[in-house]
C-alpha positions in Angstrom: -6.3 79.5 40.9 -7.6 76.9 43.5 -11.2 76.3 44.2 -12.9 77.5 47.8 -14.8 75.6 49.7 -17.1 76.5 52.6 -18.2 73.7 54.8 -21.2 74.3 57.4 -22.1 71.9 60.0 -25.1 71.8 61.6 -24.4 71.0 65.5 -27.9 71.1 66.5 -31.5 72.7 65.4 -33.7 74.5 67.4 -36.2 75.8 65.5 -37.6 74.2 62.0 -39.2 77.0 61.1 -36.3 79.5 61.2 -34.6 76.8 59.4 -37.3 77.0 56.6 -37.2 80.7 56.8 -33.1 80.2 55.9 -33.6 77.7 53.2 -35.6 80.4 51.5 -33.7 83.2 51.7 -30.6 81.8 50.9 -31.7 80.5 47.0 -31.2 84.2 45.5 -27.8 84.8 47.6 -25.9 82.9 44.7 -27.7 84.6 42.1 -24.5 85.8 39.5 -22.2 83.2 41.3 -20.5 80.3 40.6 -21.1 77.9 43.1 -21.5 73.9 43.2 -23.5 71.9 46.2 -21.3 69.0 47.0 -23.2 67.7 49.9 -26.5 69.2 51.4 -27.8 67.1 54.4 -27.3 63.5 52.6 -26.5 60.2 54.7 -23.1 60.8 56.8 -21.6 59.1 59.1 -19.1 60.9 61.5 -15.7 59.3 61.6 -14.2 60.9 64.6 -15.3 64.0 67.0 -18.5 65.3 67.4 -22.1 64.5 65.8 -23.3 66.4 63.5 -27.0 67.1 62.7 -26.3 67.9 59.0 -23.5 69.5 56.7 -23.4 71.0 53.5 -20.2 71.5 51.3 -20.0 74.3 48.8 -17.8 75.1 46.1 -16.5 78.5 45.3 -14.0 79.2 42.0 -11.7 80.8 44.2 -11.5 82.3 47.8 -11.9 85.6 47.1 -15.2 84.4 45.5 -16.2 82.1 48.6 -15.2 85.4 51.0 -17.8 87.7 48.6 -20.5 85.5 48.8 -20.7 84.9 52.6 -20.0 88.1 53.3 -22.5 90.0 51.0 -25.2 92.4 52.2 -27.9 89.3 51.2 -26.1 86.1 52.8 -25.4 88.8 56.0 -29.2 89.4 56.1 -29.7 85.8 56.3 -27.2 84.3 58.8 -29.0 85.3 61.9 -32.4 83.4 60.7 -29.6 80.5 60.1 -28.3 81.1 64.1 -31.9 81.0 65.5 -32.3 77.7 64.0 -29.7 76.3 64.7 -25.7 76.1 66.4 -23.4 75.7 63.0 -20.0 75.8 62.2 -18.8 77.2 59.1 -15.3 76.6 57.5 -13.4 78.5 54.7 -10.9 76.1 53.2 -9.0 76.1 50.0 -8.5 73.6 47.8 -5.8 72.3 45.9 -4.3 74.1 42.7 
């Protein structure tokens, strides 16, 4: 079974506070899961396309795993405090078996 991975980039912020509000609420989302941080807003450097304000990687065992987590009752309650912070994108991608 290959690994998941969700990527979120962080276009812009808007308000720091919501973002603070996020960070907190998040934490207890991965309570019972599996998941690695493989990047959380550390030095980048964007290669080609668009800046990006910040990005964070995450690793899920599997997809079906990755797909349970974002779209739980507690990690829905939080992504509109996330989208009043900020414009993000976030990708689902799997990875190699």
């Amino acid at each position: 079974m290959a690994s998941a991975y969700i990527v979120f980039i962080r276009e812009s912020s808007v308000d720091g506070d919501a973002l603070a509000r996020y960070s907190s609420l998040v934490p207890p989302t991965f309570a019972g899961r599996s998941v690695k941080f493989h990047a959380a807003y550390g030095r980048q450097e964007v290669l080609e396309g668009p800046e990006a304000d910040g990005v964070v990687v995450l690793e899920f065992e599997s997809w079906d795993e990755a797909k349970s987590w974002y779209g739980s009752p507690e990690y829905q309650a939080a992504i509109p405090v996330r989208q009043g912070g900020a414009s993000f994108r976030a990708i689902l991608v799997e990875g190699k078996a």
